[in-house]
N, C-alpha and C positions, 0 to 999 in steps of 0.2 A: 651452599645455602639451601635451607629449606623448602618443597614446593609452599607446604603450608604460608613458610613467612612472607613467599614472595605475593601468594594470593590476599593475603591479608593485609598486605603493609599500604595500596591504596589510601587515601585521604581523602575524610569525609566529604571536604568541599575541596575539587579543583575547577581548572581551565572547565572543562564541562559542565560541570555543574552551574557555573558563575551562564554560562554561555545561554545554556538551554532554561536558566530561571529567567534569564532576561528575555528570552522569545516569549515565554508563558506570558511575560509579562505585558508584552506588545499589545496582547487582545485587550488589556483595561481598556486601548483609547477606542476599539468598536463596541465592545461593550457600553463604554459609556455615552459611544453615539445614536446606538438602540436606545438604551433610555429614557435617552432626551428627545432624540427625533423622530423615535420609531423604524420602523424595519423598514420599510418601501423607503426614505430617504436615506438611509443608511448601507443600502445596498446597490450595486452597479446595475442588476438585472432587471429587464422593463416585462411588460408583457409578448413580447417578439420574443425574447431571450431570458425563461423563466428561471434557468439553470446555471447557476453561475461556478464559482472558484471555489465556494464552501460547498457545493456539492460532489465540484471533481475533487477537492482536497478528500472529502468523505471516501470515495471508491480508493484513491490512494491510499491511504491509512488502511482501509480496511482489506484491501488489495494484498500490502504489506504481512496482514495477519493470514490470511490464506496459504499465501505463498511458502511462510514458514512452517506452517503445516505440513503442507508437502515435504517440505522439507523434513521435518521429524519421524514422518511416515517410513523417506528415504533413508535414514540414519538406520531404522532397524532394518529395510530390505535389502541394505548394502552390507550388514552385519558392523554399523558404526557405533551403534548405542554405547561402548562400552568408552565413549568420549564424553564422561557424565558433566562437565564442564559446560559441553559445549551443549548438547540438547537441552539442556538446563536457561542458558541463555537465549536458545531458540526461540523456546515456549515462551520466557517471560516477554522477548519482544512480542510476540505474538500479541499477548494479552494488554501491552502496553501502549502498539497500535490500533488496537479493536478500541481501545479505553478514548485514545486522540480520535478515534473515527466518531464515536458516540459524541465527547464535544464536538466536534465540528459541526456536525447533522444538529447538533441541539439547538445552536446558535441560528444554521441555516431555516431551523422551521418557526424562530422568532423566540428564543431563548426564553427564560422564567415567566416573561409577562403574559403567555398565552396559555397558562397553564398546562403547562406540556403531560406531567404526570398525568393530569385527569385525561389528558389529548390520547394517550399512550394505554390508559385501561379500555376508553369507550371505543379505541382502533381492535379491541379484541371482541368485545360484547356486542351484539353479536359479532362470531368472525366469519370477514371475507375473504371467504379462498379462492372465489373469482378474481381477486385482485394481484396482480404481480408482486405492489410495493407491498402489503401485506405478507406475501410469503417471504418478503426481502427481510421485514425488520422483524418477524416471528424466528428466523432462523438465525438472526444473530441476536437474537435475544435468549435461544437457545445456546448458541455458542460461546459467551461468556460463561455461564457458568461452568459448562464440560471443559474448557481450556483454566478454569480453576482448579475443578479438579482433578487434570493433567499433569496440571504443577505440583500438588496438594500427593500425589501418586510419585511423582518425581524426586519431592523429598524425603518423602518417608521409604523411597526403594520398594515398592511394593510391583514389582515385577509384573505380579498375577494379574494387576487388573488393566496396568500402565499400558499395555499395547492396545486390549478393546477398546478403551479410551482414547488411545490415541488415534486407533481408527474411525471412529465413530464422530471423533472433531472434526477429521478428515473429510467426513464427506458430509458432515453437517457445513463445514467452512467452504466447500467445493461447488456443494448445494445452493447455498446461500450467497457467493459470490457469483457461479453462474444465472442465476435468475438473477441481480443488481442488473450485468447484460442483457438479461429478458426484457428489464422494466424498458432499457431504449432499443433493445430490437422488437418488441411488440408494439412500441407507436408506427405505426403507419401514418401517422401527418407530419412525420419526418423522415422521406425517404429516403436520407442518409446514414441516416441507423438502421432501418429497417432491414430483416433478415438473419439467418444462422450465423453471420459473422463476428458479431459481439460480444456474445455469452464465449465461445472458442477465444478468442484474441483474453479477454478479461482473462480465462485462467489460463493462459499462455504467458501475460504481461506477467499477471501474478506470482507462475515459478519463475519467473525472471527477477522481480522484486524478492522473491525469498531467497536465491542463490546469489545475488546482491549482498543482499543484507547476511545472508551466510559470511558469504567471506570478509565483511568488516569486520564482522563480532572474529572471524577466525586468526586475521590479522593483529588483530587488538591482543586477542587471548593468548597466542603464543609471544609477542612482549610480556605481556602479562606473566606468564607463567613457561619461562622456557625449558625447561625438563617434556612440556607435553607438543614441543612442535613437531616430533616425529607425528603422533599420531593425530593432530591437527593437520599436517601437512597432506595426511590422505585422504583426508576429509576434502582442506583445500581444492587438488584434484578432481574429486568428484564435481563441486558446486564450478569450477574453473570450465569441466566442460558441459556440467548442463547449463551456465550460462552464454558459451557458444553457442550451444543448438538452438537454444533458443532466442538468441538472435537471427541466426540463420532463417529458425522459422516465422521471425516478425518481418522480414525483409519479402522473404517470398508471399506473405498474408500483403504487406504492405501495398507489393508491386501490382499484383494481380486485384487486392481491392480497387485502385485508382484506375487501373486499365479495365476495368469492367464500371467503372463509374462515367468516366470517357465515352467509352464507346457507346454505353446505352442514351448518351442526353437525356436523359431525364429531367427537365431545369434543377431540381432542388437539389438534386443528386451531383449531376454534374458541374455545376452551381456552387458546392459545398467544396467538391473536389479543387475547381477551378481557384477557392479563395486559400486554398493550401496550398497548392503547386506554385502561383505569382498572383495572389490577391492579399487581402488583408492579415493573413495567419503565413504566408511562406517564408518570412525570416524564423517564425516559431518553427514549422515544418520542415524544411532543408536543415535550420543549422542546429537546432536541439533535440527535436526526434529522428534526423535522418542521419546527421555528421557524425554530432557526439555519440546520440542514443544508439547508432546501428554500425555508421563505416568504423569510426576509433577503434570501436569494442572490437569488434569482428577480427581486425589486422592485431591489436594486440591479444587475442586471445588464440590466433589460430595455431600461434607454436606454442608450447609450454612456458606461460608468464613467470617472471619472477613475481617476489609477492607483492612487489609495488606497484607492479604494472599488472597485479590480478585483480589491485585492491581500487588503481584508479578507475580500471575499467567497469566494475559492478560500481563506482560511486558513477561514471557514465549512462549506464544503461540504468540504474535507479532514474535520473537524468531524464533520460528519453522517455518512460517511461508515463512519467508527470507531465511531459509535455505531450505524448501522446493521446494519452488520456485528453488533458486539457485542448489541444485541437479536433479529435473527434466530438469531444460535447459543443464546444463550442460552434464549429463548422456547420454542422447538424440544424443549426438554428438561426443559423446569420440569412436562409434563404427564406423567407416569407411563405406559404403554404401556398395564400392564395398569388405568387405569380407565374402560375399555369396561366394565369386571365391577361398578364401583360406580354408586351411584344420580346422584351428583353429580359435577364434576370436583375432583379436589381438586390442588394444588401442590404440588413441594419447594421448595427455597430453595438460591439460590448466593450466597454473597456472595467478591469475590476476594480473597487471600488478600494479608499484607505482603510474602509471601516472591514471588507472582506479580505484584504491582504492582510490584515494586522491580526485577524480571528483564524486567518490561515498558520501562519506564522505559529500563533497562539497554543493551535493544535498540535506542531511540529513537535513546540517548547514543551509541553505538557505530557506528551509519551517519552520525550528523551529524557524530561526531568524525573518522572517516574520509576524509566526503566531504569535510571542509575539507582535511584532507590533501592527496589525491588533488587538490581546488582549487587550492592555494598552487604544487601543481606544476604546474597546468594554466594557470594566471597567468602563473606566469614564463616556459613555453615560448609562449604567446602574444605576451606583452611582447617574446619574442628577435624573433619573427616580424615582427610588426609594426615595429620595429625596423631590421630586413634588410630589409624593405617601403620604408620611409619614407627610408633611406640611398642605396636606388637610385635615384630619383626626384629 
């Protein structure tokens, strides 16, 4: 059989497709609870806890596109590029969760009714580069369009320019994601963020989420297309142990942040810590960013996984990932500021909201329904190729 036919013979609409239109779909019922109710009733976050689940979804997604960066970076420093398949699928997830991050953040800053566009020209006129979040949405407002035309370079084979390009997304997306870290390691009224530790961990989690989501798409692609699982397979390899290392190195980041949280008492600090290890966030902490997210991975990755057990472990550490994220923001802010003034620490409470699960969710559905899109097209101009390849010969 053909590789062509096999890359091409996919159905416009399956199991996935049906899957991820119905997540998209999820967000009508917060959207239409904005509408009616408006934002402050429609979301979980009070003024204690300003930052909620559409915000950590946002670093998520956008996390995701970072990472595969790196990853693409990787491909030509390893000498893999010549797996046009697969960097092809890299990039487009890229740009398909930058696409889900931008929903997300649109909804979280109160979606159409606040006139976001005009919100969005007057955040430049004049610009504030004293501002962290400022340089946050400038650079990924910069990096959509350079990861277009990555892709745009991608298909047309154009060698010459594909790699500057590719670099320069690179550290535009590296840039851009470490200040997101700035924005919560520069408050000091949160001294559980506060510090070098953040911006590091962000693009730490990040090549974890990319070598994650590497090896799903790698998995996938060699059913997909089995004539190229040799040279998938070394691709495999690579992302199998930079996904070890770097768990390795979120364990030792993990250990030694909580033991420096510990020791110093700081209330908020160790406050924040104390509601992760056995307070209100330690079933999220032990069993999805420490079990799953870190030990699983760790013990099946340390020998040479097969590809089921490469494939569960990056859906693992994706896993932890989300939940890490989601308890450093959260944790962060459960300690009140002002109780330095009382005897004891005391806690407020978040719980998220339907309206902000359903626009999470929303987010999910909207880059995966995309990126099959954007896939079904990338199938068929590969099938032509391979094709025209196969005909000359």
């Amino acid at each position: 059989m053909k590789v062509s036919s096999n890359v091409a013979s996919k159905p416009l609409v399956d199991g996935w497709t049906i899957l991820f239109f119905i997540m998209a779909a999820i967000g009508l019922y917060g959207m239409a609870h904005v509408f009616f109710y408006g934002q402050e009733p429609s979301y979980g976050v009070t003024r204690y806890v300003s930052w909620g689940l559409l915000i950590i979804g946002y670093s998520f997604l956008v996390g995701i596109t970072t990472g595969l960066s790196l990853l693409v970076i990787m491909c030509h420093l390893f000498g893999l590029k010549h797996v046009q398949l697969m960097e092809r699928k890299l990039i487009l997830l890229a740009l398909t969760a930058l696409l889900g991050g931008f929903y997300v953040i649109f909804w979280d800053l109160g979606g159409p009714f606040k006139l976001q566009i005009l919100r969005f020209v007057f955040n430049y006129f004049p610009p504030h580069i004293e501002s962290a979040i400022w340089w946050m949405s400038t650079l990924y407002a910069l990096e959509l369009p350079i990861i277009i035309i990555e892709i745009y370079l991608i298909f047309t084979k154009n060698h010459k320019w594909l790699l500057p390009i590719a670099i320069i997304s690179f550290l535009v997306g590296v840039s851009a994601y470490s200040n997101m870290g700035f924005v919560f390691a520069a408050n000091i009224s949160r001294p559980f963020w506060f510090g070098a530790y953040i911006p590091i961990f962000f693009i730490l989690s990040a090549l974890g989420l990319g070598a994650g989501f590497g090896l799903i798409l790698c998995y996938f692609t060699k059913r997909l297309v089995p004539s190229l699982e040799e040279k998938l397979t070394t691709v495999s390899h690579v992302l199998e142990r930079t996904l070890f290392f770097v768990v390795l190195a979120m364990m030792f980041f993990t250990g030694w942040r909580f033991g420096t949280a510990l020791y110093t008492y700081q209330p908020e600090v160790s406050g924040a810590a104390i509601a992760l290890l056995w307070g209100k966030l330690s079933f999220y902490f032990w069993f999805f960013q420490i079990f799953l997210g870190l030990i699983v991975p760790f013990f099946m990755l340390i020998k040479k996984p097969s590809s089921t057990n490469a494939l569960i472990a990056a859906i693992l550490v994706i896993i932890g990932v989300f939940f890490e994220r989601y308890n450093t923001v959260i944790a962060g802010q459960l300690v009140p500021v002002n109780s330095v003034y009382y005897d004891k620490v005391f806690y407020v409470n978040y719980t998220p909201s339907l309206s902000e699960i359903s626009l999470f969710i929303s987010a999910l559905g909207v880059a995966g329904l995309l990126y099959l899109i954007g896939d079904r097209i990338l199938n068929k101009k590969f099938a032509q190729e391979v094709e025209t390849e196969e005909s000359s010969h």
